[in-house]
C-alpha positions, -999 to +999 in steps of 0.1 A: -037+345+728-043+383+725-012+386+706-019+359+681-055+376+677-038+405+671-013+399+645-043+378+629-063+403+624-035+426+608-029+398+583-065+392+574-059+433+564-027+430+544-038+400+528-051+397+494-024+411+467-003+380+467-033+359+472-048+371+442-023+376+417-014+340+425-047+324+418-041+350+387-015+331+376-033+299+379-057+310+345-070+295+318-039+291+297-022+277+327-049+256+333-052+239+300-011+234+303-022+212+336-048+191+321-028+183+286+005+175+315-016+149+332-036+137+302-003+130+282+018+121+310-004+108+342+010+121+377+048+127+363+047+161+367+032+170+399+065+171+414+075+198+392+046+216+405+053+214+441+093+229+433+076+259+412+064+272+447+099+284+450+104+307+427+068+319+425+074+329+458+109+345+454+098+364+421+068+382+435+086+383+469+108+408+452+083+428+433+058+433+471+093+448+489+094+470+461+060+481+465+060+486+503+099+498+506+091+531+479+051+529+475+051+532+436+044+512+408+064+489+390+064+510+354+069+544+377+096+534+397+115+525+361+104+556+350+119+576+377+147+556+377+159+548+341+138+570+321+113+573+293+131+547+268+136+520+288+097+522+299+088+520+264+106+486+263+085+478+291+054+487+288+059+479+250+065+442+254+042+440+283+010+456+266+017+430+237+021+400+261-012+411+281-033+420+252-024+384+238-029+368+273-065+380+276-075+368+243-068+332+261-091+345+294-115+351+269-110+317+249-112+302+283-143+317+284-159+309+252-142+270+257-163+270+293-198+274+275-196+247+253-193+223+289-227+239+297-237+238+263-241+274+257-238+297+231-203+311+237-210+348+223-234+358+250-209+344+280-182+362+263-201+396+261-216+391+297-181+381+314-166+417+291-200+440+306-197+424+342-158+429+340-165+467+328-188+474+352-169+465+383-137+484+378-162+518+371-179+511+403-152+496+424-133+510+455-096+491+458-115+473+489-147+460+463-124+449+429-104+435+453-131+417+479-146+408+439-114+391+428-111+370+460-147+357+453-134+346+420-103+329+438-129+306+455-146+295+424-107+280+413-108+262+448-134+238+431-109+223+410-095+204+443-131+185+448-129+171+408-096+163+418-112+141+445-140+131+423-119+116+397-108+089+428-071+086+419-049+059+439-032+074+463-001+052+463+003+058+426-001+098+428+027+094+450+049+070+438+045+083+398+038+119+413+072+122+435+093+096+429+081+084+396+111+082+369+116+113+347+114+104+307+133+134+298+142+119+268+111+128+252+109+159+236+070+163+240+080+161+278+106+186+279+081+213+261+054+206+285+082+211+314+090+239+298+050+253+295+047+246+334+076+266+342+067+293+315+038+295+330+045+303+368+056+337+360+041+358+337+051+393+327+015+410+340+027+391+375+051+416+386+032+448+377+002+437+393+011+428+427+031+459+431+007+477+419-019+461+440+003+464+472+007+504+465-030+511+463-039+491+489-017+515+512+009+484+525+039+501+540+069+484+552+059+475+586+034+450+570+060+435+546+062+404+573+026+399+562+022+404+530+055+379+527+031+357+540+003+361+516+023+359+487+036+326+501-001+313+513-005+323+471+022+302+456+013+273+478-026+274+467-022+277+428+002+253+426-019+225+447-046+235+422-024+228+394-018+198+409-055+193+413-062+196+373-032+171+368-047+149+388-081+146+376-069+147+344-044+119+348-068+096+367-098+097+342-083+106+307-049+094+310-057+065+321-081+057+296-054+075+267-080+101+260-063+132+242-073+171+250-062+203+236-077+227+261-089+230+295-131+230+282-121+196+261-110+180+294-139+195+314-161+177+286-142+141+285-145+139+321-181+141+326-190+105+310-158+089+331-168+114+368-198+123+362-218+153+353-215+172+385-175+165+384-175+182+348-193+207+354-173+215+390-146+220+366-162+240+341-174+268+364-136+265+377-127+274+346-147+304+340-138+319+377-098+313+364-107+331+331-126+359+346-097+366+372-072+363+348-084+390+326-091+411+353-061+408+365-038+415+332-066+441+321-055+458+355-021+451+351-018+469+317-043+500+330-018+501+362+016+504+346+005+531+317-010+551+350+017+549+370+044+557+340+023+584+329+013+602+355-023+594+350-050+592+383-044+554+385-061+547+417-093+521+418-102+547+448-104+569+422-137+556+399-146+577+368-124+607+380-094+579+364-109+585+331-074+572+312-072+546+335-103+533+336-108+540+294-076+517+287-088+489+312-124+489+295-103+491+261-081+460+268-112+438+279-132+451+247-107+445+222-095+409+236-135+398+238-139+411+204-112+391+189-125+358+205-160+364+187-141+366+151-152+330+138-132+299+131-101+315+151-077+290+161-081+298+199-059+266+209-032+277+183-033+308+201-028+302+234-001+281+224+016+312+208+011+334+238+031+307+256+061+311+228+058+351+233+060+346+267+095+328+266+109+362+243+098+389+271+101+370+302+140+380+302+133+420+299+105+415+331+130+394+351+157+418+342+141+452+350+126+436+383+158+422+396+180+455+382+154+478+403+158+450+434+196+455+432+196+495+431+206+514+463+187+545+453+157+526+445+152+502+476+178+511+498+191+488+522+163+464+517+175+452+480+189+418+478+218+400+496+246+380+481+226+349+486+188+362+476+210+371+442+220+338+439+188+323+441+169+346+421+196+347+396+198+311+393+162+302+391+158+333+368+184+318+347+163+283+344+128+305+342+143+323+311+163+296+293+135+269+290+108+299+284+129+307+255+135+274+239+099+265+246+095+295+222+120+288+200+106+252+193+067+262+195+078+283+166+101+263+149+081+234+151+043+242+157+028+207+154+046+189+174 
């Protein structure tokens, strides 16, 4: 009993950067990729959901024994390793993919006040100022104690799940062993969005940035295995959750949405108010994590390549640091105030980007987890190859023709 006390209260420590960047992933873009899957297509894809958990897991998996193996940043360690060209490429494509990714946190934002019937200027400027103000005055213990509370808030999607009363026998029988219509090539893109959406670009810098300040070494890699596991099991049931509702109310009654705030909105007359609102102040806790998160990401990796104080321990001494974070939350909030933007267009677009970069993340991750010099005798086995290589493979192929046809063929 003392033992299992013990090694609880060393994972309670170690616990959080997995935890986090999971719920991360789980944000308003991914989200609104949920509610359209069950809306469109009922239960279907829930068990593509549940097999994502894999590699979820394996991806960050390989970016946290990077962190704890040489205790440096993702951009640093490429840096070091491969020089200044190749972290241009980088840190090029990633600032572009996270720039464009909070615009959506931010359109998540604006979508969310229209559920409470709110003017969407003030909760966009008041979500920007409250994220600003808790990276100037955060420890790595506070922004990251804050971005667990935001975690919770995503938990409520599971209760409108349960709200929306869905037969159980059908969520299982469509859900698991329902039959595939692969034929249909509205059904292969949003297969394609779920799977484009489990690993994003910011993802891997992130977490290993995350695990470096928080001062995880290798002994707790065991643990913080575990939290990145206890991560990729959570999001995904929540994306399950928003599938759910969304199939039981909307689908069923062959209601249409466009984003996560339309199907917040729809449900209300079929749940209830208290359901849609549930899911409305989901939504805002996804958006707000989600750009801290990738605003945190972004500040991280040009710290770490750089040489820059790049330490939340370090407050306003990180004046780079904390200048580009406040600069990427400014600029993305900004951008969502213009009027008339197509937000929904958007997000859709920062999908289609997605597909086109996710190959040079995947590539410099799995490059740097193969490397002798880098990792040592902790990089990957013939078999962890395999895996990774092969669900890589699938990750980067359907990202890129989910691009190629967004582009190709925007309306459809």
């Amino acid at each position: 009993m003392l033992a299992l006390r013990s090694r609880l209260v060393r994972f309670l420590a170690v616990v959080g950067p997995g935890l986090v960047v999971a719920f991360a992933d789980t944000e308003a873009g991914s989200i609104t990729t949920a509610a359209t899957s069950g809306a469109q297509f009922g239960y279907k894809l829930i068990l593509l959901q549940l097999l994502l958990i894999v590699p979820l897991f394996v991806v960050q998996e390989m970016t946290v024994r990077l962190g704890v193996v040489t205790g440096k940043g993702h951009a640093r360690l490429i840096r070091e390793h491969y020089g200044l060209g190749w972290t241009w490429v980088s840190l090029g494509t990633m600032l572009v993919t996270n720039v464009a990714a909070l615009v959506t946190e931010f359109a998540g934002i604006a979508g969310a006040a229209l559920i409470f019937g709110l003017d969407p200027v003030p909760l966009v400027v008041g979500a920007a100022l409250l994220l600003v103000v808790v990276i100037l005055t955060a420890s790595y213990k506070r922004a990251e104690t804050f971005a667990l509370g935001l975690c919770l808030l995503e938990l409520l999607f599971i209760p409108a799940a349960f709200a929306a009363h869905p037969p159980t026998h059908q969520v299982v029988a469509q859900g698991l062993f329902g039959n595939q219509p692969l034929h249909d090539g509205v059904y292969l893109l949003l297969i394609a969005s779920n799977i484009g959406a489990v690993i994003m670009p910011w993802m891997i810098f992130y977490q290993q940035s995350a695990t470096v300040d928080k001062g995880l070494t290798l002994g707790d890699l065991p643990f913080a295995r575990l939290d990145t596991a206890l991560g990729a099991v959570v999001t995904q049931a929540i994306m399950c959750a928003v599938i759910i509702t969304t199939a039981a109310t909307l689908h069923a009654r062959h209601i249409p949405v466009v984003d996560a705030a339309q199907a917040a909105i729809a449900l209300e007359p079929l749940v209830g108010h208290l359901a849609g609102v549930t899911f409305g102040v989901a939504l805002i806790g996804a958006s707000l994590l989600g750009a801290f998160v990738v605003s945190l990401a972004t500040a991280w990796a040009f710290g770490e390549a750089f040489g820059w104080r790049c330490s939340l321990n370090d407050g306003l001494r990180a004046k780079r640091f904390t200048g580009l974070y406040a600069a990427c939350v400014a600029l993305a909030a900004g951008i969502v105030l213009i009027p008339h933007l197509p937000l929904v267009q958007i997000t859709v677009n920062v999908e289609a980007f997605n597909g086109f970069v996710l190959p040079v993340v995947l590539g410099f991750l799995l490059v740097l987890v193969n490397d002798p010099r880098v990792i040592g005798e902790r990089r990957n086995r013939a078999l962890g190859n395999a895996i990774a290589f092969s669900l890589s493979g699938v990750i980067v192929a359907l990202g890129v023709w989910m691009a190629i046809t967004t582009i190709l063929h925007p309306g459809s």
